[in-house]
N, C-alpha and C positions, 0 to 999 in steps of 0.2 A: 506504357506506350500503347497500351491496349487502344485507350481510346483515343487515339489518333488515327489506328486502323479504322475505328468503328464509326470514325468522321466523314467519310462519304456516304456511306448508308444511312447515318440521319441526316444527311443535308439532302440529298436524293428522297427519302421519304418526306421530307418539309416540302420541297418542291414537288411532288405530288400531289402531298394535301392542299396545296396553294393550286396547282394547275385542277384539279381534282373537281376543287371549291369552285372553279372560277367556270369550268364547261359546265357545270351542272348551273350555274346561274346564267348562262346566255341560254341555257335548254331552256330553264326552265322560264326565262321571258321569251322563248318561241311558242313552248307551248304555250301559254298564256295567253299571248297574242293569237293564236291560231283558233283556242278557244273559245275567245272576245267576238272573232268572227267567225265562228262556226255553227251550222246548223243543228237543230234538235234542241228544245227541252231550252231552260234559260242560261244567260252569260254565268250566271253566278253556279250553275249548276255543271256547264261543259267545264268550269276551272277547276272545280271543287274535283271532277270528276279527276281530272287529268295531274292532279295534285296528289291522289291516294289510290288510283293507279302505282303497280309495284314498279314501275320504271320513275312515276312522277316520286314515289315515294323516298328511293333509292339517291336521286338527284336531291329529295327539299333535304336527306341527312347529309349528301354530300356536304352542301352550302353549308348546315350549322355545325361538321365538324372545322369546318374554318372560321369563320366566324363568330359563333356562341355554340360552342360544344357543350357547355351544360347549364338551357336555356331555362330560365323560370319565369313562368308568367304568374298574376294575379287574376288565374280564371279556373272558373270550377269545370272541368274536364270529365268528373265520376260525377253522377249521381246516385249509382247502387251500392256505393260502403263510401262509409262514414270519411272524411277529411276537412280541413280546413277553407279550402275551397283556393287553394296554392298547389299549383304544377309545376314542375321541373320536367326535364326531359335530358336524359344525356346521352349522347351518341358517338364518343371515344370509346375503343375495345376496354382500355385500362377502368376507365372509369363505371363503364358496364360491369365487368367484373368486380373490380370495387364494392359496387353496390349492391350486387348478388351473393357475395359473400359475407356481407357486415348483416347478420342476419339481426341482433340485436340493436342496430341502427335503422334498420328497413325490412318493417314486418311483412309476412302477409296479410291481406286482406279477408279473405275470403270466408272464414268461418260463419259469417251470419247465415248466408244463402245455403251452406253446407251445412245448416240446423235446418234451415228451412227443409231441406231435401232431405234430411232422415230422420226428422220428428224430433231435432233433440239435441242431436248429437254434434261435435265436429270429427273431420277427418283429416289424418296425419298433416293434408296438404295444405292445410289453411290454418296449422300448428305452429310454434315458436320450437324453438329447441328445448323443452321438456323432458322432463322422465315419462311421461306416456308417450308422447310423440317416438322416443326410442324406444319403447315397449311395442306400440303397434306397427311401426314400420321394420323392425326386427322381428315380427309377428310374422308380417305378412311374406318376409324375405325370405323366412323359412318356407311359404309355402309357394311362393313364386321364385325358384330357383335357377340362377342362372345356367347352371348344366344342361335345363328342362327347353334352351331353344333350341340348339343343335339336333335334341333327340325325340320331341315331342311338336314343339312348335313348325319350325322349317319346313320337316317333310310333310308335316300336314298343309301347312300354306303351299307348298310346290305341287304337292298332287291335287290337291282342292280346285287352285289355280288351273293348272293344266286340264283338267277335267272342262272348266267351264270353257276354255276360252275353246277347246278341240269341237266340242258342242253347236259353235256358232259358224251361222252361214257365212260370214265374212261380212257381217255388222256387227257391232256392240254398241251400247249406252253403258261407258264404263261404269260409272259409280250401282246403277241400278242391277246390271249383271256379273259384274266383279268387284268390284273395291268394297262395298256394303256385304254382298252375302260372305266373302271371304271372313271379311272380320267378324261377322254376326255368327260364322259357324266357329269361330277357334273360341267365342265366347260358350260354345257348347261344347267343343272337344279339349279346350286349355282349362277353362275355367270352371265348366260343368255348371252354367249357367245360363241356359238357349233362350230363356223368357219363354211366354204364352207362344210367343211367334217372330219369326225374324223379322218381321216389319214394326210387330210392338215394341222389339228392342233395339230397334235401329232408332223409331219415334221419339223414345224413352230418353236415349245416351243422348240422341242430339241437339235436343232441344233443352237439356240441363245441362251439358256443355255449353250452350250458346248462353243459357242465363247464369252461369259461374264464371265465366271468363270473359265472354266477349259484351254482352248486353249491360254497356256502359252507363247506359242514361235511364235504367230503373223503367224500359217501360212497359204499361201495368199491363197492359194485355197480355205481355209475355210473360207478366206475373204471374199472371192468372193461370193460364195453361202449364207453367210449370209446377205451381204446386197439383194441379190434377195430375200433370205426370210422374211427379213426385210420391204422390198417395197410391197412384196404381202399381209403382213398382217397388216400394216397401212392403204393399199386400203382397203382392205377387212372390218376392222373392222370400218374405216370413213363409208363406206357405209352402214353398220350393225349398227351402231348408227345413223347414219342419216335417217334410216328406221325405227329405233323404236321411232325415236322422232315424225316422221311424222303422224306414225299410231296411236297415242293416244294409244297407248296400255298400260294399270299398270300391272304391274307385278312385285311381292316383290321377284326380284334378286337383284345382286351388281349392272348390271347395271342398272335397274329400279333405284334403289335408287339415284344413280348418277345423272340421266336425271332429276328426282325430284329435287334434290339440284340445281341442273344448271338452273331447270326453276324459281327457288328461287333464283334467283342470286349470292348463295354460294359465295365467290372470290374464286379461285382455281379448277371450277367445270364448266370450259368453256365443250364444247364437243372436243376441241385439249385436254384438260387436262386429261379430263378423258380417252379418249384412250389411252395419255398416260401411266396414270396410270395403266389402265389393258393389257396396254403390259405389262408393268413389273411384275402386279402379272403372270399373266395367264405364261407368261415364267419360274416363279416359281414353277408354279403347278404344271403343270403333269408332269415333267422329275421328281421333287424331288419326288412324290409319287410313281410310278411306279418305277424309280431306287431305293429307299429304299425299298419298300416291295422286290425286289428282294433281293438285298444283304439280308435283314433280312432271307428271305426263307434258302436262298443258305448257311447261314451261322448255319443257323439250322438243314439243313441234313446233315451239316461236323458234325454237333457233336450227336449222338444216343441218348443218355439219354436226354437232352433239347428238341430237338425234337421231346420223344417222351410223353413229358411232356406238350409241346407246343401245340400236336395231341390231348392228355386229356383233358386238360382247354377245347378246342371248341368244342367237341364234349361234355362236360358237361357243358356247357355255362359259365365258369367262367371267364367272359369275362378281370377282375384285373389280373387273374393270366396270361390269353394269352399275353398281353398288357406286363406285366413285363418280357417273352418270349421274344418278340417281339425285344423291346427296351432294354435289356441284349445284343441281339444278335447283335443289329446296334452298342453296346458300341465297340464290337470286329470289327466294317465293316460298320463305316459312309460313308455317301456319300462321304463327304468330307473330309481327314484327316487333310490338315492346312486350314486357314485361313489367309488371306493375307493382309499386308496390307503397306501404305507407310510413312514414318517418316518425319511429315510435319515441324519437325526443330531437332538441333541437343538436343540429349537429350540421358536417361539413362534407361537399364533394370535390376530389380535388384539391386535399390542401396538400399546402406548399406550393401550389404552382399559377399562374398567369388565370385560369381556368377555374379557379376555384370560386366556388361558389357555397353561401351559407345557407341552410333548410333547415326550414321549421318543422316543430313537431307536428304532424298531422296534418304534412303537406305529400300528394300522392308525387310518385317518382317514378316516370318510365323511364326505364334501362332497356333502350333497343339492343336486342342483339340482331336485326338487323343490318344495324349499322357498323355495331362491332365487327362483324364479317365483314364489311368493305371498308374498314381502315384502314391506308396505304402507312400510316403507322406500324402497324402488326402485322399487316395482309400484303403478302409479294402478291405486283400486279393483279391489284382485288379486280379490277374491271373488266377481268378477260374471266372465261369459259375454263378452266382449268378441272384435269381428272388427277393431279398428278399431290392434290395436296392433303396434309396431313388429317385424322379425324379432330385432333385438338382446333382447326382451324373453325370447326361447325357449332352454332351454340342454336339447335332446330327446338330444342324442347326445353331450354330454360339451363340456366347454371346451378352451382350451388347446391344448397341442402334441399331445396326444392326443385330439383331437376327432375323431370318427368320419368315417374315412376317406373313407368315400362320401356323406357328407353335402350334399353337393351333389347327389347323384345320388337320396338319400330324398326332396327337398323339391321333387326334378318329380316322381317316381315315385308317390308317395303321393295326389295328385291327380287323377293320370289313372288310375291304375288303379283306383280308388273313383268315377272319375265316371259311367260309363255307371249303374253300379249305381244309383246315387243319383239318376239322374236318371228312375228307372222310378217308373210312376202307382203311389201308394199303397203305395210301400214300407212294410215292418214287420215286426217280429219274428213268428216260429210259435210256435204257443200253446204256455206250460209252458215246461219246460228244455227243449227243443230248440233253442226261442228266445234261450237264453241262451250263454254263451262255457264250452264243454267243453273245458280244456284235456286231458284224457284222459291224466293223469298225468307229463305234462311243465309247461312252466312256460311254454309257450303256447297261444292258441287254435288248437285244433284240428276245435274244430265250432263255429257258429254259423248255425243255419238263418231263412231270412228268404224274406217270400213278398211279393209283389205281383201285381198285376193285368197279366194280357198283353196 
């Protein structure tokens, strides 16, 4: 009799996904139309814009999970790893999941670029399920330890934080005076890897984040410059580990730890392994910190009430309720909305069901989790503002065996390093675009200026 109970609840989530489907398609023929006649720049440019805008974005997955939940076209979408030149896209939570867990149906891609970036090598994150892939991400687990946020991480992000923000006359350029130097300094007090200079390692992380992940269409300019920054920080960090082994110095960072194992003979724990290894965290770190506490901010002054609930939690230190702020707000405005990946034989998504659809080998496959977050299938009342819901609800950095490495380490960090700010009288944006998120021709924020009361 179970499912008889359980017969309103999917008839009420179908009529969801139907009503759901149906506002986001008269949205999105207003904005459209609004577009068509609107001023600046060309027709085909105000659509496009309004289209991948994270509101226009939000609305085109509502439409395809009614519609074609797991769309495939015959167009080439990557240019920078290899594929057939066949797209799918799926945007049910079920099927996201699905296909983030079928890791030997839906590989990663990424390993070329990640040779490219350390002369050689690949790193755990652009691995199959291997015996080395569990050598070096069991490698690295020992020496990035969960214990080590509570007691090392946190209070350093909270006073680092706090420090900056008590500093300022009652302006800030978040990313340039907080979000960047925060992360740039726990890559010298977590990791015991500061670079030449926090502006060469902020240059470094983010511009070989943007050509591993995001920098779709292979282009050369951005080749070009990332292999120079690729070469400068392979020198740089050879010689910074080569100095720390020389000096006998202990020091309980990541890579103190490393240098330990390697003088242990670890296998996997050469001094090539480990810089490679901490190229690929360290290019994980600060772009994804500093880019999400942005969008989380930015996404919090679009909406008043959130915001200014977000403002209460820090300033009465409840630090659960900022956290569920926070991370509510990245549900609306991940870093990343799909997730990509490649179909290492021919195979099926969705079988058994209405939705299913057949992929070819070596056809690329975005799995939005995105959209998986506003599935009215999975998701009570996805469309509202909600602090009240579960962590399983969030997929901000990837599912699966490839879930973002330090993910544990964004979901303290993201908190404390936003709370002092948020917690200042009468936070708010500066008048005009200064106000607003300059990424300055990368593909994060790089300015956001905000003023309050001293």
């Amino acid at each position: 009799m179970q499912w008889l109970l359980n017969l309103p609840i999917v008839l009420w989530r179908r009529l969801l996904l139907l009503l759901q489907g149906l506002g986001a398609l008269a949205a999105l023929i207003g904005s459209g139309i609004a577009a068509l006649f609107g001023k600046g720049g060309t027709a085909a440019g105000r659509i496009g814009a309004a289209l991948t805008s994270p509101t226009g974005q939000r609305r085109v997955f509502a439409l395809l999970r009614l519609v074609q939940p797991n769309l495939v076209l015959n167009r080439r979408t990557i240019s920078s790893y290899e594929n057939n030149g066949i797209t799918a896209l799926a945007t049910r939570r079920a099927d996201v999941i699905d296909i983030l867990s079928r890791d030997d149906d839906f590989g990663v891609v990424y390993a070329p670029r990640m040779k490219m970036i350390t002369g050689g090598e690949n790193f755990f994150l652009g691995m199959q399920d291997t015996p080395r892939y569990t050598r070096d991400v069991s490698n690295m687990r020992l020496t990035m330890r969960r214990e080590d946020v509570p007691v090392i991480v946190t209070p350093y992000v909270e006073a680092k934080s706090a420090d900056i923000v008590a500093m300022l006359p009652g302006v800030i350029d978040v990313p340039q005076a907080l979000t960047q130097p925060v992360a740039a300094g726990l890559l010298d007090r977590y990791f015991g890897t500061p670079g030449p200079s926090e502006a060469a390692i902020a240059e470094w992380t983010t511009l070989l984040f943007w050509y591993l992940f995001i920098d779709l269409q292979a282009d050369p300019d951005l080749d070009a410059r990332a292999r120079v920054a690729a070469a400068d920080f392979r020198a740089w960090l050879d010689r910074h580990i080569a100095a720390r082994r020389a000096s006998g110095e202990i020091r309980d960072d990541v890579l103190g730890r490393c240098l330990a194992m390697g003088s242990a003979d670890m296998p996997g724990m050469s001094d090539l392994d480990i810089r490679n290894n901490l190229i690929g965290l360290l290019i994980g770190e600060l772009p994804t910190l500093s880019g999400t506490a942005n969008l989380a901010l930015d996404e919090l002054l679009n909406r008043p009430e959130p915001f200014a609930g977000a403002c209460a939690a820090a300033r009465a230190g409840d630090d659960d309720l900022l956290a569920a702020h926070i991370f509510e707000a990245l549900r609306f405005r991940p870093l990343n909305p799909v997730v990509y990946r490649r179909a290492m034989r021919d195979t099926t998504i969705a079988g058994g069901w209405l939705r299913r659809r057949r992929i070819r080998k070596d056809s690329i496959v975005m799995a939005s989790n995105l959209s998986a977050m506003f599935d009215p299938l999975a998701i009570p009342d996805p469309a509202r503002f909600r602090t009240d819901r579960p962590w399983e609800t969030y997929m901000l950095w990837g599912y699966g065996m490839h879930t973002c490495f330090g993910a544990h380490i964004n979901r303290a960090v993201l908190p404390a390093m936003l709370k002092p700010l948020l917690a200042r009288p009468n936070l708010r944006r500066a008048a005009g675009a200064r106000g607003q998120i300059d990424t300055d021709g990368t593909p994060f924020a790089q300015h956001l200026h905000l003023e309050f009361d001293s």
